[in-house]
C-alpha positions in Angstrom: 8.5 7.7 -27.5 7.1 5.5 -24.6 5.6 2.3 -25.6 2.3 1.9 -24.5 2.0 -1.3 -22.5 -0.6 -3.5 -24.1 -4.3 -3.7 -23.3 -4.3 -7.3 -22.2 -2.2 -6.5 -19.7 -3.8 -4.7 -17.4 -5.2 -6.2 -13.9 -9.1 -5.5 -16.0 -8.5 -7.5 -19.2 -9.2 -10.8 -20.7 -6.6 -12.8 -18.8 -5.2 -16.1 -19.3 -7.5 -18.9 -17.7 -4.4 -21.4 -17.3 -6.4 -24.6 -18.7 -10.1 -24.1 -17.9 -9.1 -22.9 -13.9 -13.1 -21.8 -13.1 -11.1 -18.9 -10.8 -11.2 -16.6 -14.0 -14.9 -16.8 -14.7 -15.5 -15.2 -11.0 -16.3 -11.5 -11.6 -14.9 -9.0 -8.8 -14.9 -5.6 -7.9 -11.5 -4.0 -9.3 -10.5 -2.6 -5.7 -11.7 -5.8 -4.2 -8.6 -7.4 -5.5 -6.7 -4.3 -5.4 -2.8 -5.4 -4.9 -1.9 -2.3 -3.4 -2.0 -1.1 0.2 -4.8 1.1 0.1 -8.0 1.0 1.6 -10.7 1.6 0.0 -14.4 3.3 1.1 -17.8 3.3 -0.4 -17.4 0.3 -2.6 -14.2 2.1 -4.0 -15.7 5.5 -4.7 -12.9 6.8 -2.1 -9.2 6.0 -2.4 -7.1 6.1 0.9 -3.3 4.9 1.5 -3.1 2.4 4.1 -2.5 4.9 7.2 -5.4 6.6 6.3 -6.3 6.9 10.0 -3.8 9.7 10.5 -6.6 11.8 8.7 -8.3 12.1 11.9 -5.8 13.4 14.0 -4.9 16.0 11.1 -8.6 17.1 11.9 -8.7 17.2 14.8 -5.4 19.1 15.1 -7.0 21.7 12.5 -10.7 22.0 14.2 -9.6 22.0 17.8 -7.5 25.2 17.8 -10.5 26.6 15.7 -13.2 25.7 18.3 -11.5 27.0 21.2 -10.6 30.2 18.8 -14.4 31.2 17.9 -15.8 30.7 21.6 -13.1 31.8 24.0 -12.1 35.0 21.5 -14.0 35.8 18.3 -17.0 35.7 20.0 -15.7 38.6 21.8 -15.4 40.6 18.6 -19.3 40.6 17.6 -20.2 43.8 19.7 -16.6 46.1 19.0 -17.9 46.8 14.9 -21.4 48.4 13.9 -24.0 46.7 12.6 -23.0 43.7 14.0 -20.0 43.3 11.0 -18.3 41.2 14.0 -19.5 38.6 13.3 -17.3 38.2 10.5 -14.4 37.7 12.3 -16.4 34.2 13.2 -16.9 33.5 9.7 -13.8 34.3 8.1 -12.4 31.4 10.3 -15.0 29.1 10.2 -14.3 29.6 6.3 -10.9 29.1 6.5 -11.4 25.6 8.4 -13.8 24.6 6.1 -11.6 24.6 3.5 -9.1 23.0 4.8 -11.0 20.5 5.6 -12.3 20.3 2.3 -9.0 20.3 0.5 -7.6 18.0 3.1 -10.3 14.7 2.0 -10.4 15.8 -1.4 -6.3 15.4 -1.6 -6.6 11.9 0.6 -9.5 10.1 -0.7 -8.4 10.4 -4.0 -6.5 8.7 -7.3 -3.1 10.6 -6.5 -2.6 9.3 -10.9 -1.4 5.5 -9.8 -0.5 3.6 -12.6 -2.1 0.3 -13.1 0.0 -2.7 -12.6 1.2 -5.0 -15.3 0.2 -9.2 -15.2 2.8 -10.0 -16.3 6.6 -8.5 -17.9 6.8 -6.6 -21.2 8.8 -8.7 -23.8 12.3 -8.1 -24.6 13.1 -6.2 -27.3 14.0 -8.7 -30.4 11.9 -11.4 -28.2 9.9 -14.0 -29.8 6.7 -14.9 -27.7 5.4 -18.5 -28.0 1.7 -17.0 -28.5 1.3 -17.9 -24.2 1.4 -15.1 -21.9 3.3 -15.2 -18.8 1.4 -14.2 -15.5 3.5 -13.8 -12.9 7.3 -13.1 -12.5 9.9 -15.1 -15.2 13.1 -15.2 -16.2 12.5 -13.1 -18.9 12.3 -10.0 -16.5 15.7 -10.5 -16.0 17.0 -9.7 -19.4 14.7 -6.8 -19.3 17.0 -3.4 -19.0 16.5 -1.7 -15.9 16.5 1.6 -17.5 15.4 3.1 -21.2 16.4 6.6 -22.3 13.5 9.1 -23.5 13.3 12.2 -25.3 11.2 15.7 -23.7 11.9 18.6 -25.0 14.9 17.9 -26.7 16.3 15.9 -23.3 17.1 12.7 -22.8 15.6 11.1 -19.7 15.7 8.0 -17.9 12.6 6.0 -17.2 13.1 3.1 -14.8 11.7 -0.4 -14.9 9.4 -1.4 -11.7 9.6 -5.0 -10.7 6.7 -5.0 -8.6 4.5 -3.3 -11.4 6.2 -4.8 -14.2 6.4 -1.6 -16.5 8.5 1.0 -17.3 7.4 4.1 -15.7 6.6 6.9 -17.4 9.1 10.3 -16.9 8.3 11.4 -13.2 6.6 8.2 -11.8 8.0 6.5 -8.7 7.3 3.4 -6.7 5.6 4.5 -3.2 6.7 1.7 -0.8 4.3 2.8 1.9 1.1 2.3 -0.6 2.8 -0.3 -2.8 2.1 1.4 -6.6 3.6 3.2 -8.8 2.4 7.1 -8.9 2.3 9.5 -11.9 4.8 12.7 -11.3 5.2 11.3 -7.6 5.9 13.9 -4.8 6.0 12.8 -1.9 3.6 10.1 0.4 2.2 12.9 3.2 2.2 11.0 6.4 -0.6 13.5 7.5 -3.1 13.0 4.6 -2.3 9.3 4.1 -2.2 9.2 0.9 0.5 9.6 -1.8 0.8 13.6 -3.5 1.0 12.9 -7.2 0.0 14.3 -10.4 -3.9 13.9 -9.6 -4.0 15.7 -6.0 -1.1 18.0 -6.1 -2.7 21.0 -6.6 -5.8 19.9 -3.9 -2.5 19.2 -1.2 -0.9 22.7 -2.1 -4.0 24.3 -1.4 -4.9 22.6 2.0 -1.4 23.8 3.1 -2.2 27.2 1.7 -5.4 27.3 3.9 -3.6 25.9 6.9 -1.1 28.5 6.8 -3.6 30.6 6.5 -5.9 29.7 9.3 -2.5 29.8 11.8 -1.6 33.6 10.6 -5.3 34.9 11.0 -5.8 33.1 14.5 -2.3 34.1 16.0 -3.1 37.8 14.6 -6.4 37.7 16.3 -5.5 36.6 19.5 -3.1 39.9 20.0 -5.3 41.8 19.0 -8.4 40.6 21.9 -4.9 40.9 24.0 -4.5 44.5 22.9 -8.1 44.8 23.3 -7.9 44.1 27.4 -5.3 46.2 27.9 -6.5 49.4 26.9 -10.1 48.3 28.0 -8.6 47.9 31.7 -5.3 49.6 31.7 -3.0 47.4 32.1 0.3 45.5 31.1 0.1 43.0 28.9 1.7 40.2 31.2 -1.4 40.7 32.9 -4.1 40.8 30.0 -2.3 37.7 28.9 -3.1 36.0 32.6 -6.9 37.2 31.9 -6.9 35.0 28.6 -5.2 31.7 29.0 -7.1 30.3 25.9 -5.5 33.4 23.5 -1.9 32.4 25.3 -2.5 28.8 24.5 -3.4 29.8 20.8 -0.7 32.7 20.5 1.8 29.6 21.6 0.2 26.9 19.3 -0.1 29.0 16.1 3.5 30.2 16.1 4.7 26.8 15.8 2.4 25.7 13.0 3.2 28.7 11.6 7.0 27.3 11.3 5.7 23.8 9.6 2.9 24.8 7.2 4.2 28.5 6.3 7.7 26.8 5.8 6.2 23.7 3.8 3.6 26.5 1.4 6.7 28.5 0.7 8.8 25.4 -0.4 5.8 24.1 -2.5 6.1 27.6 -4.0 9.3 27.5 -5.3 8.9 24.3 -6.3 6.4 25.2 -8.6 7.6 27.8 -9.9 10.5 26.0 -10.9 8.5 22.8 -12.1 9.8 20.4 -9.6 8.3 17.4 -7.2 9.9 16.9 -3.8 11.0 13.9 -4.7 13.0 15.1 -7.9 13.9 18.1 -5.6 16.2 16.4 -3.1 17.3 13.5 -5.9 18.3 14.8 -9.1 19.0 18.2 -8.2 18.0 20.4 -11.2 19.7 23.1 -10.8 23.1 20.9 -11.7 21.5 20.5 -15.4 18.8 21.7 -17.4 15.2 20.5 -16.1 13.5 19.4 -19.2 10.0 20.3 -17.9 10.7 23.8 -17.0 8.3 25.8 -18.8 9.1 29.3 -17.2 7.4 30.8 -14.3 3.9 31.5 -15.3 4.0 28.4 -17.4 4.7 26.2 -14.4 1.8 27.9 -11.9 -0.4 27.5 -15.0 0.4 23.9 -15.9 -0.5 23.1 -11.9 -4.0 25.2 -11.4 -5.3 25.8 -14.5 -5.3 22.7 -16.3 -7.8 20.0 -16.2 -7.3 17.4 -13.5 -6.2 14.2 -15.3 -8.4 11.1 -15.7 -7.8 7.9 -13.5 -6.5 5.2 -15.2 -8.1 3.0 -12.9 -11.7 2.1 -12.6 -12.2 0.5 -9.2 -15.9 0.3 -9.4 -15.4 -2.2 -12.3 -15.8 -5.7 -12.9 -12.8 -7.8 -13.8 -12.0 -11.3 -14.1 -10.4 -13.1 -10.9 -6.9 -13.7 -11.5 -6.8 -16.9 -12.9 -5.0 -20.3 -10.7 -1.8 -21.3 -12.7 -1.7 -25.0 -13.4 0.3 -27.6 -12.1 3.9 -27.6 -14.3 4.4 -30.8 -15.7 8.4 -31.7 -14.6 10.5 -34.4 -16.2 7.0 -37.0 -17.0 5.7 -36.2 -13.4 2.8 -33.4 -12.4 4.4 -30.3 -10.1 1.7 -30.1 -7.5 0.6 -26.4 -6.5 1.2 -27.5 -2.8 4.9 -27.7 -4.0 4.8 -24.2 -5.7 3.3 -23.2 -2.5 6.2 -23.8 -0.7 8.3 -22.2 -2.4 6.2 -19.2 -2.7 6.4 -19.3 1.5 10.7 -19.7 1.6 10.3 -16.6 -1.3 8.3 -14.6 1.3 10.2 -15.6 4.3 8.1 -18.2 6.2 8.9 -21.3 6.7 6.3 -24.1 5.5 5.2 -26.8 7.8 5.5 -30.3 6.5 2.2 -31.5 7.9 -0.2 -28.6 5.6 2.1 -29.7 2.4 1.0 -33.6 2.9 -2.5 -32.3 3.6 -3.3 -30.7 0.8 -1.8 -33.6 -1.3 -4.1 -35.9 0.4 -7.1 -33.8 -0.7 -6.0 -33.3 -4.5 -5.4 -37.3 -3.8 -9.1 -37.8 -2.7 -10.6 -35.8 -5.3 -9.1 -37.5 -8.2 -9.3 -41.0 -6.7 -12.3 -41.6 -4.7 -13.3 -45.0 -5.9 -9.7 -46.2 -6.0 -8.1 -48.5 -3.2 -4.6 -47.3 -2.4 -2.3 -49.4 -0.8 -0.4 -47.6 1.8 3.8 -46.9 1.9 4.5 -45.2 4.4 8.5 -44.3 2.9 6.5 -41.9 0.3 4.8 -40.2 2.8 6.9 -39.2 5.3 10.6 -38.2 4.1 13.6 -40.5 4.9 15.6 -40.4 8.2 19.0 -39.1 6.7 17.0 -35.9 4.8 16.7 -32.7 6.8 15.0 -31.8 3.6 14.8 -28.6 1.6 11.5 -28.1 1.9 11.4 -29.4 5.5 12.5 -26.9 8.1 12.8 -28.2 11.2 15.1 -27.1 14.4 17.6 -30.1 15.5 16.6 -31.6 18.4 19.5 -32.3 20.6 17.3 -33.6 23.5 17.6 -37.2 24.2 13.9 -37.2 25.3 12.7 -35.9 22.3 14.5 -38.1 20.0 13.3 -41.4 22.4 9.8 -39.9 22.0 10.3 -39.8 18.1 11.0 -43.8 18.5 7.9 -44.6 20.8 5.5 -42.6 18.2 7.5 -44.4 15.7 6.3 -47.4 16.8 2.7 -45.9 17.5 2.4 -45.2 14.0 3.3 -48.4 12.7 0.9 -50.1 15.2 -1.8 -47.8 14.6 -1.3 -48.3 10.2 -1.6 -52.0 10.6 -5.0 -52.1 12.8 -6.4 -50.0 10.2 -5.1 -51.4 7.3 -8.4 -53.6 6.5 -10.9 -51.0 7.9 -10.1 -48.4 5.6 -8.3 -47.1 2.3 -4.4 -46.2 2.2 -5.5 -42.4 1.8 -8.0 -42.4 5.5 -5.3 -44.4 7.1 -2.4 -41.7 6.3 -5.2 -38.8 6.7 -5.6 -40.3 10.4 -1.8 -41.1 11.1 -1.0 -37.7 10.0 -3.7 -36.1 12.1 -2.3 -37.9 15.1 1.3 -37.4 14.4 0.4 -33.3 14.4 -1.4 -33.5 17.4 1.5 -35.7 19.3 4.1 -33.2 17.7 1.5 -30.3 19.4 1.5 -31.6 22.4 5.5 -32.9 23.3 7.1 -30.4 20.9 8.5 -33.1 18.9 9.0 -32.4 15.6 7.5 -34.9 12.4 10.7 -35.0 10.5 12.1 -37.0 13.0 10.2 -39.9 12.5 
């Protein structure tokens, strides 16, 4: 069976405050700190992916078409049946647009059945915790297995372990890279809707497809017909009733290729379920090599999929949680690990390189708010890093330019003129807040870079 991950790990519960950090006391709005990629509408009641904006060109492709449909050639049709049952030609696909339109939000604005992210990794199995949870990434994830074997039905499955989610994803979960989370019984991300078909929406997406196809076959069928209609009204050939109605030419053309798409994608979806399959299993494991241990037969499948009860989200986005608490400052060999550090290495991690000048800064500020009434005496060496380092944390280009390195000498002397005038007007910290300030903007303005000083 699949361990269920603990309580106290999920984004929602009690978390860790990391030595009294006053961040976890702050109370938020679940999808205000969402660490997905989706957006979110009406304080969280709705659910889009992040390109949610194709949803209006869906619509607009779906009403259009219907628009120019009901005033250019249904309208037509009220007057050709008694008692004005013409009119229900109009309706029929007004109807059909409405659901789709219907089916369409309901599918993107949504839960597709995300699974809520861990804080921090599962243990290892035969692991002995020191009572402290972890709450971000650690070397224990990297003795966790990547994969665990499950039984269904009598089958052994593989569930995989998510990095970014820390957990082990239940049978038929996947990672969508587009919205960042993991999805239960993940199909496919629709680029359309923009939003991830899982195990929450699936059945809402097959039927906006349905309705589509639908809406294409009544409105191309209808359009030959009001054709037909002209030519034995006026006796002629049907190149020329077709020149009378360039809107049922325009529709005739427009319908048989959406025809193609949505027919082709209902009848896939089709045999998917009849065969108890996602997309994304579909074209990667390929079933029909082995056994699919979630076959249930025909009827069972179309049953499983329309007549059960849509599953309950497992997040609550409307809810109040804790704000993830600030980690402390790691205490290294006697000497305090300043977060300004960490934050450096959290920028080479994510591929940006860190600017000398905003480390320093925030270090003077921790500086002035621990020390306010204490006179500093200033040294310049542990502020600024020596001439032979290049520095790991210090990314600089080489300057090859003559010019710039004299200009590194004549602010070089600057500086030291500048410390000594100020010296007996103000603390150690102002002085190397200002000479700092000054360095940047010189650097700023001549392109010279600080680690050359």
């Amino acid at each position: 069976m699949l361990e269920l991950q603990p309580s106290d790990r999920r984004p929602g519960a009690p978390s860790y405050s990391g030595g009294g950090g006053v961040g976890g006391d702050e109370l938020i709005r679940t999808y205000k700190g969402w660490k997905g990629n989706n957006v979110f509408f009406c304080g969280g009641r709705l659910v889009f992916g992040p390109d949610a904006r194709s949803i209006l060109i869906t619509i607009f492709l779906i009403t259009a078409p219907v628009t120019i449909f009901c005033v250019f050639v249904a309208r037509k049709f009220i007057d050709d049946f008694p008692h004005h049952r013409g009119v229900s030609v109009l309706a029929v696909a007004v109807g059909l647009n409405l659901l789709a339109l219907i089916f369409l939000l309901v599918t993107s604005g949504r839960d597709p059945g995300i699974i809520p992210r861990n804080l921090y990794p599962p243990e290892p199995e035969g692991f002995e915790t020191s009572g402290e949870p972890r709450l971000t990434h650690t070397p224990t994830q990297s003795r966790l297995p990547r994969t665990k074997d499950m039984i269904v039905n009598g089958i052994t499955v593989k569930i995989k372990y998510c990095d970014t989610c820390m957990l082990y994803r239940p049978p038929r979960a996947s990672h969508c890279s587009i919205c960042n989370n993991c999805v239960e019984k993940f199909d496919h991300h629709c680029p359309w809707l923009g939003q991830c078909i899982g195990l929450r929406n699936y059945r809402f997406y097959f039927m906006f497809i349905l309705c589509s196809a639908l809406l294409c076959i009544y409105v191309h069928v209808f359009c030959w017909i009001y054709v037909k209609r002209i030519m034995d009204g006026e006796k002629i050939s049907i190149w020329k009733s077709l020149i009378k109605t360039p809107a049922s030419i325009a529709l005739i053309i427009y319908t048989f290729i959406c025809v193609w798409f949505v027919g082709g994608l209902t009848g896939f979806h089709v045999y998917l379920i009849s065969t108890n399959q996602s997309t994304y299993e579909n074209f990667r494991y390929r079933y029909d090599r082995h056994e699919n241990p979630f076959n249930r037969g025909i009827c069972g499948n179309f049953l499983e999929v329309f007549c059960t009860s849509v599953a309950s989200s497992k997040n609550s986005f409307r809810a109040k949680v804790s704000k993830e608490p600030v980690i402390p400052p790691r205490i290294v060999s006697g000497a305090m690990s300043s977060p300004s550090l960490q934050k450096v290495s959290q920028d080479i991690e994510m591929g940006r390189k860190p600017v000398w000048h905003e480390t320093v800064d925030e270090e003077l500020g921790d500086m002035d708010m621990d020390n306010k009434d204490i006179e500093t005496s200033v040294d310049l060496s542990r502020m600024l890093p020596p001439e032979e380092t290049e520095g790991r944390g210090i990314m600089h280009s080489r300057e090859s330019s003559r010019g710039r390195r004299g200009s590194s000498w004549e602010l070089s002397g600057r500086v030291n003129e500048d410390l000594r005038t100020r010296g007996d007007e103000s603390s150690g910290v102002d002085a190397s807040r200002d000479l700092i300030s000054d360095a940047a903007t010189y650097r700023s303005r001549t392109g010279t870079g600080i680690g050359r000083l």
